[in-house]
N, C-alpha and C positions, 0 to 999 in steps of 0.2 A: 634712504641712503643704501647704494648697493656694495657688496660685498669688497669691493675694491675700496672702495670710500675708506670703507671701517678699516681696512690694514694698513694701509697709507697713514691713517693717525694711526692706529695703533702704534706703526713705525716711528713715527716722528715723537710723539710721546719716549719711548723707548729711546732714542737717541738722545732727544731731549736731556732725561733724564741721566741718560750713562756722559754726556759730553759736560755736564756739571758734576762728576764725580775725581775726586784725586786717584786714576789709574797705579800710582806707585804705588809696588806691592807694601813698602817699610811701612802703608797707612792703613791696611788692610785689617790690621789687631782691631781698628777702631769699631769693626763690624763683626766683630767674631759674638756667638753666643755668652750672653750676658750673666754674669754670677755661673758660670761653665763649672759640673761637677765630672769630676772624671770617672769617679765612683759609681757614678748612677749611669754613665756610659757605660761600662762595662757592655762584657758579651756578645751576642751572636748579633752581626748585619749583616744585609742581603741586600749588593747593590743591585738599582735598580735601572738607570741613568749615569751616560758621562757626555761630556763636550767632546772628547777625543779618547781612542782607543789606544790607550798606551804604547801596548804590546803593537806593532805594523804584520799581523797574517795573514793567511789566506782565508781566516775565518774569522766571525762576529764572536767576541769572546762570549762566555756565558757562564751562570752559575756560579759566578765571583762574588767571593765571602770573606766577612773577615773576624775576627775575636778580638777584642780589645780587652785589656786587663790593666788598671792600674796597677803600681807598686809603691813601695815606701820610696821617699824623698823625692817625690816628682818623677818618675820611672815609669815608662808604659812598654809593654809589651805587645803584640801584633801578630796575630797569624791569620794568614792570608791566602786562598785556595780560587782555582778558576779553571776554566777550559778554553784554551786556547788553539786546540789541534785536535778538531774533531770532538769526541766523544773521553778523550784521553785528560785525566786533570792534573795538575800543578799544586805543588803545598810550599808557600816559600814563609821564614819565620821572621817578624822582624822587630826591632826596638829602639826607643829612642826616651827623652823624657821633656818635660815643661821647658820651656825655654824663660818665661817669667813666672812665678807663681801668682804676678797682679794677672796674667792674662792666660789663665792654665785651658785655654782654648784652643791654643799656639806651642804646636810642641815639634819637632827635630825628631825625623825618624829614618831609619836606615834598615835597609832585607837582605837577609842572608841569602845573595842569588846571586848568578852567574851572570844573570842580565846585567851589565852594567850601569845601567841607565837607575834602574832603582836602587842601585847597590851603594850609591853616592846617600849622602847624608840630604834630606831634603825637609821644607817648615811645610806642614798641612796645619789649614785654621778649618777649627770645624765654626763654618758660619752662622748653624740654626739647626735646635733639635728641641724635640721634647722628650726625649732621652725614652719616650715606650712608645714610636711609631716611627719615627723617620728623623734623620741627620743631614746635613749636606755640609760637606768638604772639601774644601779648594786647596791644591798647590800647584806649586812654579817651580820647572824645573831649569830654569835658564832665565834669571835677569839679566833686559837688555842694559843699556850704559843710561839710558834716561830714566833707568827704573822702574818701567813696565816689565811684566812678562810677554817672554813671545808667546805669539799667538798658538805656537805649534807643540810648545810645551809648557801650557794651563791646561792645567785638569780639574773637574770639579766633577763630583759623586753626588747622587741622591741615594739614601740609605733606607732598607725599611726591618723594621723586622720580624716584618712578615711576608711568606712566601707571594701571599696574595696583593703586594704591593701597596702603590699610595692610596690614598685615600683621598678624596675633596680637598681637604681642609689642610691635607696634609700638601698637596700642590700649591694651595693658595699661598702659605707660609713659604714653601721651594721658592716661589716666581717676586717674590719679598726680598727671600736674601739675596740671591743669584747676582742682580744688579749691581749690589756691592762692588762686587769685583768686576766692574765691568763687563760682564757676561750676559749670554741671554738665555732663557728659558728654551727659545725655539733654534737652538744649536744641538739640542741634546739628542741622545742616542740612546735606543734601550739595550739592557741585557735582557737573555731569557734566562729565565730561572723556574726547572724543573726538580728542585731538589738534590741536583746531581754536587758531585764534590763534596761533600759531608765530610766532616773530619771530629775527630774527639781530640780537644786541647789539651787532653794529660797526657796523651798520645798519638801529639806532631807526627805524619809522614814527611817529612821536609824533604822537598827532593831540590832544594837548591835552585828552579826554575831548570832545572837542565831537559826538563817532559819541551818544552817547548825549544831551547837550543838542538835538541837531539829532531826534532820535529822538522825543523827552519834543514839544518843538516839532511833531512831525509829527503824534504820535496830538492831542494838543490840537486842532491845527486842523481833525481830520479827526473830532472830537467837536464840534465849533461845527458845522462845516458840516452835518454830519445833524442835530444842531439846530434850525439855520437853516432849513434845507429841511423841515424838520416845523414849523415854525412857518409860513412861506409856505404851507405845504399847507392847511392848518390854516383860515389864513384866504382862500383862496381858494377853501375847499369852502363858509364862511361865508357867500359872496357879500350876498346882500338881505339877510341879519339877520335878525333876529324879530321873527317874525307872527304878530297875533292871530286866533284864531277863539273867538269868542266871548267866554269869561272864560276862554280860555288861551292862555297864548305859548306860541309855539314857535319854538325856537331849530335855524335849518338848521343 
């Protein structure tokens, strides 16, 4: 059987199985990690994978991290660090709490950022962890009317917490949950992770997400300006305009 063969099923398998799934997100609790402690979540992840890049820049984000803290009566905390503009990194802090305590896998979380987008109140399910190697976490940020998420804002993370990434066993568990929510393994996208972004949790830099609005602002004007200056050029190579000779213009 040659190499097409095999993906071809693979495919059809994989469809198979997503086109027998309840796509509504309201069913998604049904898949989240089982007996989910938040407690033993705690701490430093290191994502490693998404289906979509959030942030839309000029660059592949990278080095995006996050701290997770439970709190008393269902309360979690979040801080969350990346690079999105170059070499320059982002600290934005955020928090939300459980939304059931039957399904404390499923919790409502909100980031002190300028970005609007995540600054809205949003449900991540963590779908599967073994709380000392790797997580994966889904959210929706726009349900359609038939109660899928669109396609262009589902997000789903692979976590690890180690710099050196998944492991075997650690994918084979990833390519398990994934489908749940309708997704597939072979959509995803790496980050790199260099170590870079580091932050100490008892002392947030919070910069509000504004590293990357001030970023988005910078290439903008630096796209107007060689614009501009092409357009000045332009008409001052134009100088006298056009000239006839004879029965033809011509344009300097």
């Amino acid at each position: 059987m040659d190499i097409l063969s095999i993906l071809l099923i693979d495919i059809t398998l994989y469809v198979s199985f997503v086109l027998g799934r309840n796509c509504r997100t309201n069913s998604f609790h049904q898949h989240t990690q089982e007996n989910f402690d938040p407690v033993k979540f705690q701490g430093r992840w290191y994502a490693m994978s998404t289906n979509n890049y959030w942030i839309r820049s000029y660059f592949v984000p990278k080095n995006v991290q996050l701290e997770f803290n439970a709190l008393q009566d269902g309360r979690i905390s979040v801080q969350a660090s990346g690079s999105f503009f170059g070499s320059f990194c982002d600290y934005v802090a955020g928090s939300g709490k459980i939304v059931n305590k039957e399904k404390p896998a499923v919790f409502d979380v909100s980031f002190e950022t300028n970005y609007s987008l995540a600054k809205k109140v949003h449900t991540y399910w963590v779908l599967s962890t073994d709380y000392e190697s790797y997580a994966v976490v889904f959210t929706c940020w726009n349900t359609l009317e038939d109660g899928t998420c669109d396609p262009e804002e589902s997000y789903i993370w692979t976590f690890t917490r180690s710099l050196s990434g998944h492991s075997l066993s650690d994918l084979a568990a990833i390519n398990d949950a994934v489908p749940f929510v309708c997704m597939s393994p072979r959509d995803f996208k790496t980050f790199q992770q260099d170590g870079g972004c580091d932050f100490n949790p008892f002392n947030f830099p919070n910069t509000y997400g504004m590293v990357f609005i001030m970023s988005t602002v910078f290439i903008g004007f630096i796209i107007f300006l060689v614009f501009f200056i092409y357009c000045l050029t332009k008409v001052s190579n134009g100088g006298e305009g056009p000239q006839r000779k004879g029965n033809v213009i011509i344009f300097n």
